[in-house]
N, C-alpha and C positions, 0 to 999 in steps of 0.2 A: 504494500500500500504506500502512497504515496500522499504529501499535505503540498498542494498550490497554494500559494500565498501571492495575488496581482495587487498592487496598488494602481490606481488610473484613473482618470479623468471623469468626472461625476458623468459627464455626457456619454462617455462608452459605457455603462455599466447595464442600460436595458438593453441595448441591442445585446449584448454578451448574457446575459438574463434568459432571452427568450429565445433564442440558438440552442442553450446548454439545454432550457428546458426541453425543448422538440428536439434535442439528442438524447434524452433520456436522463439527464442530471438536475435532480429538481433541487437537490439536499446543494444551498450558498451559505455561508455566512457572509455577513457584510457590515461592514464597521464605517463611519467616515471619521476620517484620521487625518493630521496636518502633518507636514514634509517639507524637507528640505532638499537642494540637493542641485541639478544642474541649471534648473529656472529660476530665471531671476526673480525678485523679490516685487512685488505690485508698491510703487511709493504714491501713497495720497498726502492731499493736504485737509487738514483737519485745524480750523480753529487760528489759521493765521502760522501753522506748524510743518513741516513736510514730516512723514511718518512712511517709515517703509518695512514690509512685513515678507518676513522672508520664508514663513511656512505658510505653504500653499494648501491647497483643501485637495484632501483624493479622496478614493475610497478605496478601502479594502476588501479583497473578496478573498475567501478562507473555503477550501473544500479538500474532502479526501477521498480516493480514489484509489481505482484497483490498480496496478504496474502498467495495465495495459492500456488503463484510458485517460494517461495521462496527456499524449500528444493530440487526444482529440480535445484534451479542454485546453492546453496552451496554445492549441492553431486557433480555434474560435476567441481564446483574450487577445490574438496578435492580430488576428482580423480584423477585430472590432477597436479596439484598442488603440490602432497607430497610425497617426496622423500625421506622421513624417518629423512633426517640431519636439524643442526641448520639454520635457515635461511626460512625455507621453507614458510615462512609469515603468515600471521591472516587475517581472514575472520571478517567483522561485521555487523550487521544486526541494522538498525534501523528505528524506523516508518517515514512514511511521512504523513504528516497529509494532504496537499492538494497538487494539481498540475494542470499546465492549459498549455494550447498549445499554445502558442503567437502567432500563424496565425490567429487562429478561436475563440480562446476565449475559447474553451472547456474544461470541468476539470473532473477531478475527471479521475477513472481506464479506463475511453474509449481514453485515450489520452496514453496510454499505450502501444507499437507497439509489443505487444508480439503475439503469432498466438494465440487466444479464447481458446482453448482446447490442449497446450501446455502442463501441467502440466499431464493431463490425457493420455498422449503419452508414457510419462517414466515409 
């Protein structure tokens, strides 16, 4: 199993949304979270003051996923996701070594709510 971690552009996050979900990946989490990083900072003027703010707004999308449908959920955040300019956020992929479903007790990839043959659709 594997945990996607995208941060990206409020605007990318439905179309990435409603791909994953007619791919069979309903199960997102999603956070909005501020960042730093290659974009520049938005400076206003507030008050007679110049003011510049250097964490930008993303959002997070959190999912976990069997080995094998990992490339189908990183092709649909790179699709939908990039817009060619700075900011357009980073995609990371890392193991999960175990997981269990706190209702039933059950672990491992059957706890996984993605549709069985997901992966072999795209």
């Amino acid at each position: 199993m594997k945990k996607i971690e995208a941060y990206l552009r409020h605007e990318a996050f439905e179309p990435i949304r409603l791909e994953l979900l007619s791919l069979g990946f309903p199960s997102l989490t999603i956070s909005e979270v501020k960042g730093s990083g290659r974009q520049k900072g938005i400076t206003e003027r507030y008050r007679g003051a110049e003011l510049t703010n250097y964490l930008r707004p993303k959002i997070k999308l959190e999912c976990v996923v069997a080995d094998r449908d990992v490339q189908t959920i990183v092709d649909t955040v790179l699709k939908h996701g990039r817009t060619g300019q700075v900011g357009d956020g980073k995609v990371f992929v890392s193991p999960v070594d175990e997981a269990y479903r706190v209702r039933t007790g059950e672990a491992g990839e059957e706890i996984l709510q993605a549709h069985p043959d997901a992966a072999a659709t795209s």
